[in-house]
C-alpha positions as CSV (number, residue, x, y, z in Angstrom):
1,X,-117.3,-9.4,139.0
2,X,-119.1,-6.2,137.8
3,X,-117.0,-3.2,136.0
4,X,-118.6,-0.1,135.6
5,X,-117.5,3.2,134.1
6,X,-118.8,5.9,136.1
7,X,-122.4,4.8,136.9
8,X,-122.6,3.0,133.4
9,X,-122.3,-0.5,133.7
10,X,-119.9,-1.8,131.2
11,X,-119.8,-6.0,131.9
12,X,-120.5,-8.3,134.5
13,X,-118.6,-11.9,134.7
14,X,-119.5,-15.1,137.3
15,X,-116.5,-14.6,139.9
16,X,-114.0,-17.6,139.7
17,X,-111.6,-18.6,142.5
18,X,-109.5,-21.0,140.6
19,X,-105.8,-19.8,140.0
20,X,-104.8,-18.1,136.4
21,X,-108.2,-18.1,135.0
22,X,-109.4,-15.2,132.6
23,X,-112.9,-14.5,131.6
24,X,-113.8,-12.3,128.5
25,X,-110.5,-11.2,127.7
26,X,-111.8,-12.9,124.2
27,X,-113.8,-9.9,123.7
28,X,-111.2,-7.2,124.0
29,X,-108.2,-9.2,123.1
30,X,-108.1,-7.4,119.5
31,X,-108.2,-4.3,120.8
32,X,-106.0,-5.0,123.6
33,X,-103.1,-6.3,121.4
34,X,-103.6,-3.1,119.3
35,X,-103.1,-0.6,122.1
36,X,-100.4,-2.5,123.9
37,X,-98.0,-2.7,120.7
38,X,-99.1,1.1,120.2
39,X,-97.6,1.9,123.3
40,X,-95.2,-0.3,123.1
41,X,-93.5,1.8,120.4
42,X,-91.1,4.5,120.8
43,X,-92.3,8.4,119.9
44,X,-89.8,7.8,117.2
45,X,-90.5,4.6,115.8
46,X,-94.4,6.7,115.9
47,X,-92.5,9.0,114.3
48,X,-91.0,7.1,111.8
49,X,-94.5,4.8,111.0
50,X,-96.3,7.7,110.2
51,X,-93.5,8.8,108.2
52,X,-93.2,5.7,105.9
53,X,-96.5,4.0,106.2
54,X,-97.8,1.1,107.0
55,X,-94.7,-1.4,105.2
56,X,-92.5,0.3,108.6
57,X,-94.4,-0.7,111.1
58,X,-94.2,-4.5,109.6
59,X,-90.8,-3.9,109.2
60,X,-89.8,-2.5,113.0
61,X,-91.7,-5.2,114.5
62,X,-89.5,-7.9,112.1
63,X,-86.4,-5.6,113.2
64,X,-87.4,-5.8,116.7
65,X,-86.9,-9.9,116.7
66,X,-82.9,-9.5,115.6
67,X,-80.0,-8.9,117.4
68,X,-79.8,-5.3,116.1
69,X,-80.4,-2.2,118.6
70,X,-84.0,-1.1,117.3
71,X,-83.0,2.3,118.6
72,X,-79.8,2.5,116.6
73,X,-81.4,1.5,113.7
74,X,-84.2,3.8,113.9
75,X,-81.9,6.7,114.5
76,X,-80.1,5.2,110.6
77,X,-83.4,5.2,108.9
78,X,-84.1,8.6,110.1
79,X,-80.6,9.3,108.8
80,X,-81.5,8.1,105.3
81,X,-85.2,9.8,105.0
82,X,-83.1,13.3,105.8
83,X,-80.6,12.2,103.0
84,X,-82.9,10.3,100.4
85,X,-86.6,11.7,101.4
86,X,-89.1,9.5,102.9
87,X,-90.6,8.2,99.7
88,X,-87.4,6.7,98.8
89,X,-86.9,5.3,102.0
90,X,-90.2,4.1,102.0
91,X,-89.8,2.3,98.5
92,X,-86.3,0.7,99.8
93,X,-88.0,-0.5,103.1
94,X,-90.7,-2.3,101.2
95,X,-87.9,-3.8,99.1
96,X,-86.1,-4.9,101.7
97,X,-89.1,-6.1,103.7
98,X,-89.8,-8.4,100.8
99,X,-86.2,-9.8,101.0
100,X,-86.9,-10.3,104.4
101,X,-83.4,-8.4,104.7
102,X,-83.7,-6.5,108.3
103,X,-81.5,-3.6,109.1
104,X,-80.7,-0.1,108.1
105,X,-77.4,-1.0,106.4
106,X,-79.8,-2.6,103.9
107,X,-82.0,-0.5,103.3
108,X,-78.7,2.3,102.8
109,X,-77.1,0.0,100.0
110,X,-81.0,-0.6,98.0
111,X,-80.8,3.5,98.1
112,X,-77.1,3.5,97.1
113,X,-78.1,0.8,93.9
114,X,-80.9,3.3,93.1
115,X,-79.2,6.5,93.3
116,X,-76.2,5.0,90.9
117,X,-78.9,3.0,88.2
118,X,-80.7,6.6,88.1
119,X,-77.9,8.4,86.9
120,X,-77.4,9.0,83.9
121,X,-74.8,7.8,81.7
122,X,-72.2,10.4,80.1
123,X,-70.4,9.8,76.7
124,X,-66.3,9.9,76.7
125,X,-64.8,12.4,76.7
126,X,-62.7,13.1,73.3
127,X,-59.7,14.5,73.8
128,X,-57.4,16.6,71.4
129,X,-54.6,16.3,70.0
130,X,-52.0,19.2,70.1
131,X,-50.0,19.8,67.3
């Protein structure tokens, strides 16, 4: 078996007629996985990666493996960079990633802890009294 690209020669293999046998696949399996989870992603979740870095890839393809709709929850996070900003979101989904907690609800209530801790705190108020 002889492939060629063009004219170019690109590898040539003993032919085999035995049943389910694969020969050099060893040689382009790294590259093969990369391309096929590639486009095995959404143009959001793309969208979404490239957004929040490397931790949300990790975190989709963790997502992916729960009963959750991976395209509801993407829509949720996108939801939450719009409301919090992508660095935020970015923070929380490393922090949830860590917890091994999966979903968008999760990483909404790590935001929600944030925002409230980050405020500051106001004294009483003294009231008055009228004579």
């Amino acid at each position: 078996m002889t492939i060629y690209e063009q004219t170019h020669q690109i590898v040539c293999y003993a032919r085999c007629w035995e049943r389910g046998q694969t020969f050099g696949a060893e040689r382009f399996q790294k590259e093969l996985y990369a391309q096929m989870a590639a486009a095995q992603r959404s143009a959001a979740q793309q969208r979404l990666v490239r957004l929040l870095g490397p931790v949300a890839e990790s975190y989709l393809r963790e997502l992916a493996g729960t009963d959750r709709s991976l395209a509801r929850q993407v829509c949720e996070l996108f939801e939450l960079i719009r409301d919090y900003g992508p660095e935020a979101v970015a923070a929380a989904v490393q922090k949830a990633h860590s917890a091994r907690a999966f979903g968008a609800e999760y990483i909404s209530n790590i935001l929600h802890q944030q925002q409230q801790t980050g405020r500051d705190v106001q004294p009483p108020v003294r009231l008055r009294r009228r004579s």
